[in-house]
Backbone as CSV, one residue per row, in Angstrom:
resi,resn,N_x,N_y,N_z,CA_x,CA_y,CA_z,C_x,C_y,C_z
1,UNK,-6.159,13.674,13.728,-5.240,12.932,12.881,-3.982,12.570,13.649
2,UNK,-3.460,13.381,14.479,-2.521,13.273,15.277,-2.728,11.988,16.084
3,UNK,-3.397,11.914,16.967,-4.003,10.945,18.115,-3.949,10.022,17.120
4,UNK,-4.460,9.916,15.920,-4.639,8.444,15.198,-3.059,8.099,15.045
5,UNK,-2.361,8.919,14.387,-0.733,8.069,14.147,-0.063,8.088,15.430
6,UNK,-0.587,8.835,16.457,0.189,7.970,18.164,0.196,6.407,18.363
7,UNK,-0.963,5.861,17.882,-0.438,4.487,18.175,0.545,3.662,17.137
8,UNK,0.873,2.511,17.299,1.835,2.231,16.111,0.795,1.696,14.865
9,UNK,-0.470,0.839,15.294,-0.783,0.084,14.493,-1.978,1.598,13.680
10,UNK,-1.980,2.709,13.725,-2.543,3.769,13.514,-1.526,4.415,11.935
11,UNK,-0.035,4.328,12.624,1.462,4.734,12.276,1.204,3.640,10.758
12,UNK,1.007,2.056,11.146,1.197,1.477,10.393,0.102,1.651,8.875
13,UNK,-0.953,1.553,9.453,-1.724,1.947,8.173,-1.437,3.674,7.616
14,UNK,-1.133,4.379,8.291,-0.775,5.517,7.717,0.568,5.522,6.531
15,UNK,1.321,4.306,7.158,2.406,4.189,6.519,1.898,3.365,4.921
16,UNK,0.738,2.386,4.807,0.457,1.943,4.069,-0.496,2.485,2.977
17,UNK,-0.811,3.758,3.209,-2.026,4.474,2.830,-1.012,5.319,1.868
18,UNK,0.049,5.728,2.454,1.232,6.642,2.038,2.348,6.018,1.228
19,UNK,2.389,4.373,0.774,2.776,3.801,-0.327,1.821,3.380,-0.573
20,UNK,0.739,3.343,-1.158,0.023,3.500,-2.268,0.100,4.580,-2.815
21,UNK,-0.267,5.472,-1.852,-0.365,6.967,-3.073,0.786,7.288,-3.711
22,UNK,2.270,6.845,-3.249,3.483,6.636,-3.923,3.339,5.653,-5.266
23,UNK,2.900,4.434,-5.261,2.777,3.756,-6.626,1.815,4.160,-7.401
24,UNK,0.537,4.852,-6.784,-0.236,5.519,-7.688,0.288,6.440,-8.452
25,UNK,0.810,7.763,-7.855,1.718,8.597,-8.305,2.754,8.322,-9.285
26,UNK,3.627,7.479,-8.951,4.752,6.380,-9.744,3.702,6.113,-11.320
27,UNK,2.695,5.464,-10.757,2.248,4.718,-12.142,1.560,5.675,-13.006
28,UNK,0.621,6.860,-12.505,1.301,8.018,-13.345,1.321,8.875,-14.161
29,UNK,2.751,8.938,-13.317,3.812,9.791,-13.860,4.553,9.134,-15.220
30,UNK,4.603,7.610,-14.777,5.349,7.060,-16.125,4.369,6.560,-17.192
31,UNK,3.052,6.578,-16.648,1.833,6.616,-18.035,1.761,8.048,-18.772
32,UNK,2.327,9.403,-18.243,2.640,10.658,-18.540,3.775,10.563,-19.417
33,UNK,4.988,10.270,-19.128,6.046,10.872,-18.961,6.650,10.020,-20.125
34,UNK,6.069,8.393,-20.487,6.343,7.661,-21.794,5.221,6.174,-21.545
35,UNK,4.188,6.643,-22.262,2.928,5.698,-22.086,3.613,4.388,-22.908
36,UNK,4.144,4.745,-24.129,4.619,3.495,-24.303,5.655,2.728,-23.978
37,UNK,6.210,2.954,-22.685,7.245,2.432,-22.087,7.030,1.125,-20.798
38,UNK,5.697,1.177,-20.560,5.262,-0.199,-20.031,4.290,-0.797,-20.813
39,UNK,4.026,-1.737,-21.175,3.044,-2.827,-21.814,2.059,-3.018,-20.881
40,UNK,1.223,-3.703,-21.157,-0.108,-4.120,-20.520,0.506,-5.550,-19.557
41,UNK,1.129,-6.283,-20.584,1.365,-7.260,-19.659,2.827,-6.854,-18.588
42,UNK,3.362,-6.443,-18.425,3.906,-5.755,-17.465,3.324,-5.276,-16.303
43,UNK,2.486,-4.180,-16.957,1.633,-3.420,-15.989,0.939,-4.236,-14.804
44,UNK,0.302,-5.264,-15.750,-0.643,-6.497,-14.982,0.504,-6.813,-13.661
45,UNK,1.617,-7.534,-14.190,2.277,-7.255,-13.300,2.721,-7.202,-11.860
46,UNK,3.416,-5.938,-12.515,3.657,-4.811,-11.432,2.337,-4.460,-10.276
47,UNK,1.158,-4.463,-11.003,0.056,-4.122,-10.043,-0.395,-5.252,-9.071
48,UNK,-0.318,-6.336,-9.955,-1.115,-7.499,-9.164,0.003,-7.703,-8.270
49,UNK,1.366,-7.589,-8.782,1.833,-8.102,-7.289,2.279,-6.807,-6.134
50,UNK,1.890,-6.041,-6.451,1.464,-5.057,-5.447,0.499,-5.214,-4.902
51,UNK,-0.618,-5.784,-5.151,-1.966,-5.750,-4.598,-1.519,-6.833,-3.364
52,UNK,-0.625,-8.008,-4.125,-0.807,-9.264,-3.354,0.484,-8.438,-1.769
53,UNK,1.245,-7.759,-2.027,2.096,-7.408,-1.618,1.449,-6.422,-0.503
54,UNK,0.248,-5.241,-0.661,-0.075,-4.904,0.368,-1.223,-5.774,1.246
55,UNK,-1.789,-6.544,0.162,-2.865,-7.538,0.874,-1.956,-7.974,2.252
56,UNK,-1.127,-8.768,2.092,0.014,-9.294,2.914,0.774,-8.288,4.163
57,UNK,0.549,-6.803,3.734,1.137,-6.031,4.721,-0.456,-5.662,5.724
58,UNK,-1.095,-5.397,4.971,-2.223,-5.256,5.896,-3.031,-6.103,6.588
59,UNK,-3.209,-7.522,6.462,-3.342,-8.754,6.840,-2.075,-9.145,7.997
60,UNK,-0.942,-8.512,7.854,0.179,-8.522,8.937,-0.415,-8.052,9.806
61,UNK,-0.879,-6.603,9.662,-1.249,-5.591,10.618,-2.247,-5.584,10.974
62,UNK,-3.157,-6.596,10.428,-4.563,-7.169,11.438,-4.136,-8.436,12.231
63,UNK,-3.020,-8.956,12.009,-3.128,-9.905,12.876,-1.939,-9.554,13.932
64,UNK,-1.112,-8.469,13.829,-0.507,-7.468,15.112,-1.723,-6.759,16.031
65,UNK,-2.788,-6.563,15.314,-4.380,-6.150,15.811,-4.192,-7.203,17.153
66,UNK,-4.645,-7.809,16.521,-5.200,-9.190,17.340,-4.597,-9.858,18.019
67,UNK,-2.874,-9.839,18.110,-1.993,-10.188,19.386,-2.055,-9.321,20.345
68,UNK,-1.857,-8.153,20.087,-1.758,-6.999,20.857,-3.264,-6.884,21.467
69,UNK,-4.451,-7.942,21.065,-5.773,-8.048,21.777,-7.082,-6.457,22.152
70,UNK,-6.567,-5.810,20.309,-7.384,-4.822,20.346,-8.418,-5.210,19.639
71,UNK,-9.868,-4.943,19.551,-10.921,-5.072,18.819,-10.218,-4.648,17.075
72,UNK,-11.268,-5.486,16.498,-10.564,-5.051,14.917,-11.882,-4.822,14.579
């Protein structure tokens, strides 16, 4: 596990693996903590543009892949 976060682009998905499980966690805790305090259409949301939001970070970090001229 070590050797994997030595490189950066290793660092980077670790970093991305580790906010998700933060908004997972996030989302919840506040489906726990007051279910009726987000709506559905909210929720929709908040998620979809997270999705579009890491789509976009990890699609960064395949194409830092591919300058840096490592196999993907």
């Amino acid at each position: 596990m070590r050797q994997y976060l030595e490189s950066d682009l290793g660092f980077y998905y670790g970093v991305g693996i580790f906010v998700i499980a933060v908004f997972v966690l996030g989302m919840a805790a506040v489906a726990i903590i007051d279910p009726d305090g987000v709506g559905t259409v909210e929720l929709v949301g908040l998620a979809g543009g997270f999705f579009v939001f890491m789509l976009v970070y990890f699609i960064s970090v395949s194409v830092q892949r591919l300058e840096d001229g490592e196999n993907v």
